[in-house]
C-alpha positions in Angstrom: -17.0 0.6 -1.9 -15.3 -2.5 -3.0 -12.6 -5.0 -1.5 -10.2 -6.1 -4.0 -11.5 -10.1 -3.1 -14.4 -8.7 -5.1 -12.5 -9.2 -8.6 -13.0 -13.0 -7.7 -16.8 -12.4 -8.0 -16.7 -11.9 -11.6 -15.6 -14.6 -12.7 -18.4 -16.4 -10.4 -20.6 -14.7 -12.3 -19.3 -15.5 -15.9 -19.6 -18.9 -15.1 -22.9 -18.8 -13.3 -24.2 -17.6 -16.7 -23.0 -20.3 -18.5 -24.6 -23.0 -16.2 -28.0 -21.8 -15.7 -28.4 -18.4 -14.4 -29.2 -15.2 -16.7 -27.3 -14.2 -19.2 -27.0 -10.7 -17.9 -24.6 -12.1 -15.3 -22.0 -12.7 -18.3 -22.5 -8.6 -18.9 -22.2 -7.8 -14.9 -19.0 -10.0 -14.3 -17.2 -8.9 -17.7 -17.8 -5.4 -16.4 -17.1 -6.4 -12.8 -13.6 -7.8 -14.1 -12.8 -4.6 -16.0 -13.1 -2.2 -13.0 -10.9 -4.6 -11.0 -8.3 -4.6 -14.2 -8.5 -1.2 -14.3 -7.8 -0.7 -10.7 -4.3 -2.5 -10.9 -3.6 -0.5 -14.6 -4.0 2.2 -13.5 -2.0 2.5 -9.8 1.7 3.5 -10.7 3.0 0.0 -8.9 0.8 -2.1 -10.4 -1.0 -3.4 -7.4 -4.4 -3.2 -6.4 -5.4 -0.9 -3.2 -7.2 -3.2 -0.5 -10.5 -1.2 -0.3 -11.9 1.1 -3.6 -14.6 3.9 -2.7 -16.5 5.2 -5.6 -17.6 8.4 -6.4 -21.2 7.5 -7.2 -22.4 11.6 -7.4 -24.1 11.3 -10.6 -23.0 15.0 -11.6 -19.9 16.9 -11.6 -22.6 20.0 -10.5 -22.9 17.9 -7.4 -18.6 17.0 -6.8 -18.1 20.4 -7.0 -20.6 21.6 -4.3 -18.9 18.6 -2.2 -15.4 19.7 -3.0 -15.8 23.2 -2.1 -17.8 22.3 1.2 -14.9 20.4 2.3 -12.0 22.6 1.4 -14.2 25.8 3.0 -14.6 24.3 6.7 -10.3 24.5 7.4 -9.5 24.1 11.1 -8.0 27.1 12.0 -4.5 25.8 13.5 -4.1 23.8 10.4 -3.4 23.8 6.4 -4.9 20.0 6.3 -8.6 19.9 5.8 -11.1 19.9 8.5 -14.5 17.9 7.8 -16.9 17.9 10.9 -18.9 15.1 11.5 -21.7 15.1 9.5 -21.2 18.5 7.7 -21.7 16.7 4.0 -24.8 15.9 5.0 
């Protein structure tokens, strides 16, 4: 997950590696910066949503499995998807 004031943190850390601190922090924030610039690039209005969640499954093996359990369970008076509480666990 990631709030949008987030983007502000990369900077932070580009100049945090300049005055002291390690230089992988130059590497996080330039990456940090890019995901936030991609996340206005890439939304048809050109604005940013508030709140970003991440797929962090590390294999499309493991989306799929997740895609199917959630379209499978349907709630029987409705077309919209049904997820139970807790049945992705």
């Amino acid at each position: 997950m990631q709030d949008h004031l987030v983007c502000y943190f990369g900077g932070a850390l580009a100049l945090a590696s300049r005055n002291g601190f390690p230089s992988q922090y130059m590497d996080i924030g330039k990456r940090l910066t890019d995901t936030c610039w991609q996340m206005y690039r890439q939304m048809p209005t050109g604005l940013s949503p508030e709140i970003v969640y991440f797929n962090t499954v590390p294999h499309a093996r493991d989306d799929l499995f997740v895609k199917v359990r959630v379209t499978r369970v349907i709630n029987s008076r409705s077309t919209q998807p049904f997820i139970p509480p807790g049945s992705l666990n």
